[in-house]
N, C-alpha and C positions, 0 to 999 in steps of 0.2 A: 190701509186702516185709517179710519177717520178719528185722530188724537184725540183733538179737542172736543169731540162726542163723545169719547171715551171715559173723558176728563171730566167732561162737566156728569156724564151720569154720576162719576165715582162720586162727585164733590154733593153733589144733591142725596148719594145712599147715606153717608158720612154725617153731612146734615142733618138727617132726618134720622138716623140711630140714634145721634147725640140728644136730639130731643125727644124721642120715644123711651131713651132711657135716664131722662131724668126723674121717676118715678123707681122709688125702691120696689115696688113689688114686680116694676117691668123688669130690672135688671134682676129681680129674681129669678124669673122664669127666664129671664136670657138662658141665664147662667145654668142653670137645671137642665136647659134642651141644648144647650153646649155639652155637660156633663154625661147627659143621657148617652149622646152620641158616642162622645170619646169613650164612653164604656161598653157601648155597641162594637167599634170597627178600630177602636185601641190607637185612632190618629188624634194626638191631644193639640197641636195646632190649633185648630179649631177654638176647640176650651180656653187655649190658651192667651188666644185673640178674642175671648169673648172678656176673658178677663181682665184685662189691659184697656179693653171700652169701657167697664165698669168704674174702673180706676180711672181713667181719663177723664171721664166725664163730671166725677166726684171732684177731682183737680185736688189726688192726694199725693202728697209726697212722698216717693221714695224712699226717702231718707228719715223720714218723721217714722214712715210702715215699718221700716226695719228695724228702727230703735224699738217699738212700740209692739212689734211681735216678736224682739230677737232672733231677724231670719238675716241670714246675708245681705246685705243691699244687693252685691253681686249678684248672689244664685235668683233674688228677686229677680232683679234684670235679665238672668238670663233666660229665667222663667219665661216672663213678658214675650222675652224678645223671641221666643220660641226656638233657642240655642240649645237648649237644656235636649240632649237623646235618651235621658228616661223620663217615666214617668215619677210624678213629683209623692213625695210621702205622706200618707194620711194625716201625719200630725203638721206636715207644713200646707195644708190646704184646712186645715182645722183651723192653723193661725188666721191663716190670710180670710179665711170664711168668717172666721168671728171677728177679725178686726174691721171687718168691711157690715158689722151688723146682721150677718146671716148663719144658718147653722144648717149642719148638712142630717138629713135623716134619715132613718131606714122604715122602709113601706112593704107590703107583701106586692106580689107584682100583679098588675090588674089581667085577668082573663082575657 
């Protein structure tokens, strides 16, 4: 295997998320077609790594989200870190969805 081709694609995808999701409505639709999925085939990883870019890229604090939604700092992390083997609670993606400026909806499903 060729590393450092490896390396350098991963470091250009990385790159170029970070600024494709510097726009709230991009990291909305991240977020949405992360969500979709995880409710499609029930593997939250995904979501959960979608979630962690969003936050990352905002450059918000852990520590500030947790006071700020009264969720664990912990379980946040463990969330993020995608440690967490269930699935998270409606009211703690309520938090973390409102606290990040977004709201979660319900739509009839398209044809």
């Amino acid at each position: 295997m060729d590393f450092e081709r490896i390396l350098r694609e991963n470091v250009k995808f990385e790159d170029e998320l970070r600024e494709h999701l510097q726009d709230p409505k991009e990291q909305a639709l991240w977020l949405q077609v992360a969500l979709d999925e995880y409710i499609k085939d029930g593997n939250f990883d995904a979501f959960y790594y979608s979630l962690e870019k969003v936050i990352e890229v905002r450059n918000i604090s852990i520590r500030k989200m947790s006071k700020e939604t009264e969720l664990s700092r912990s379980n946040i992390i463990k969330l993020l870190d995608g440690k967490t083997k269930t699935a998270p609670k409606i009211d703690t993606l309520v938090k973390i969805f409102d606290y990040l400026d977004f709201e979660i909806k319900i739509q009839p499903k398209q044809a």
